[in-house]
Phi, psi and omega in degrees: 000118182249183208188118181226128183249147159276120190226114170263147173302141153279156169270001166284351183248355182261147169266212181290346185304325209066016181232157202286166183256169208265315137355310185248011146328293186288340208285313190278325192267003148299331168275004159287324173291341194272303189330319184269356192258340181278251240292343185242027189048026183221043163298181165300335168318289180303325140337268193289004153290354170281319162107012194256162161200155207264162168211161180255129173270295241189152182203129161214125197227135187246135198251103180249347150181149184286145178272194193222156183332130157093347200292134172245138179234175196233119201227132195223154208206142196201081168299090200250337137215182214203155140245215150311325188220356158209155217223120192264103181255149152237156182250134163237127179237137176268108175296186184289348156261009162087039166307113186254152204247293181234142181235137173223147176222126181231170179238141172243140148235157178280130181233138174272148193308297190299314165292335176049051206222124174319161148206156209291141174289131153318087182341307172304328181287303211248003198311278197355277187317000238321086192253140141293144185286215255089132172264343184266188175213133207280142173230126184292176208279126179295143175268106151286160185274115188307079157327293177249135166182196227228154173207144139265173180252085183242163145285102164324111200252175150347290214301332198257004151268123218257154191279023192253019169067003170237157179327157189265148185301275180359286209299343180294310188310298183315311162311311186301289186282341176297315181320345181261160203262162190322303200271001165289307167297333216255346173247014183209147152260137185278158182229340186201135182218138180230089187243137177250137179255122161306258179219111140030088182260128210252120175353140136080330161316165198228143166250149158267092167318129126267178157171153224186134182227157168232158196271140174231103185270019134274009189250324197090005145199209187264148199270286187264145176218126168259146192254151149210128153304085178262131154254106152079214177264023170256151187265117219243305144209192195202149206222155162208121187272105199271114176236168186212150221275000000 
């Protein structure tokens, strides 16, 4: 069952670029999911009445082009299937000739609140949506592990904790490209992003950016760039980045 809202980009939602950010991409099309799931009774409410709450495992997502300040888009949304423990939605976003812009298939689980331990989806949660069941578990393209590479230093702040009491998805995504350098963003776009969320980052911890790109000489610099979130030495997520000039 899909399910779609009309959204114009703000310019609060753009960089120097004049194009939305990617950071605020999820802000928005998670808030399209919220929507359908409060129109399908299976709100935040109903959820943590349960003692449940949702977290995002994954986002892999493809870009053929970001919209830009003032642009209204069509942002559609689809729980297109679910298994014991997880759960696939995609996102689409469209221009006004019906174009598609973004395409995402993110992954969900379910965590109980108290325990902060996965637990099995409920039939009654996902009954609405009427997503298919499914036996396999889909697994996304493996992130080898950094020999070398470049880090920034941030601090967890107020602001970047979200109301499940941990860091917000959004903000990981933020770290991973702030870590690039200015005339690196102001001259590439990203096209294709694959980030897996790990483990839970927390008020007042101090993160690590890493990230480590090769030179492509068909490209004229670097193409790829890989991402890791590190607290202390646990690796928290991890990202990998496709751009285009």
């Amino acid at each position: 069952m899909k399910f779609s809202e009309k959204h114009r980009i703000q310019f609060y939602e753009c960089d120097a670029t004049g194009k939305l950010t990617l950071p605020m991409l999820l802000n928005i099309v998670i808030k399209t999911s919220e929507a359908q799931s409060e129109a399908l009774g299976r709100g935040t409410g109903y959820v943590n009445s349960l003692g449940l709450t949702w977290v995002i495992t994954q986002h892999d997502i493809n870009i053929s082009r970001l919209p830009e300040t003032n642009e209204q888009v069509t942002v559609t949304t689809e729980a297109r299937e679910h298994n014991k423990y997880f759960c696939y939605r995609n996102f689409w976003l469209h221009d006004t000739d019906g174009n598609e812009l973004i395409a995402i298939e993110s992954t969900f689980v379910l965590m109980n609140i108290e325990t902060r331990k996965m637990v099995s989806v409920p039939e009654e949660l996902i009954a609405p949506y009427e997503s298919e069941k499914i036996k396999t578990i889909k697994r996304g393209e493996k992130i080898g592990d950094m020999d070398s590479f470049e880090k920034r230093e941030y601090r967890v702040r107020f602001s970047d904790i979200d109301t499940n009491g941990h860091v917000n998805n959004s903000r990981y995504l933020d770290w991973m490209t702030d870590s690039l350098s200015f005339d690196f963003l102001m001259s590439r776009q990203p096209e294709k992003i694959l980030i897996r969320f790990i483990k839970e980052i927390n008020y007042g911890e101090t993160v690590i950016s890493r990230w480590a790109g090769t030179y492509d000489p068909s490209f004229g610099g670097t193409r790829v760039t890989e991402h890791t979130i590190m607290v202390g030495e646990t690796k928290c997520a991890e990202g990998l980045i496709t751009w285009k000039k």
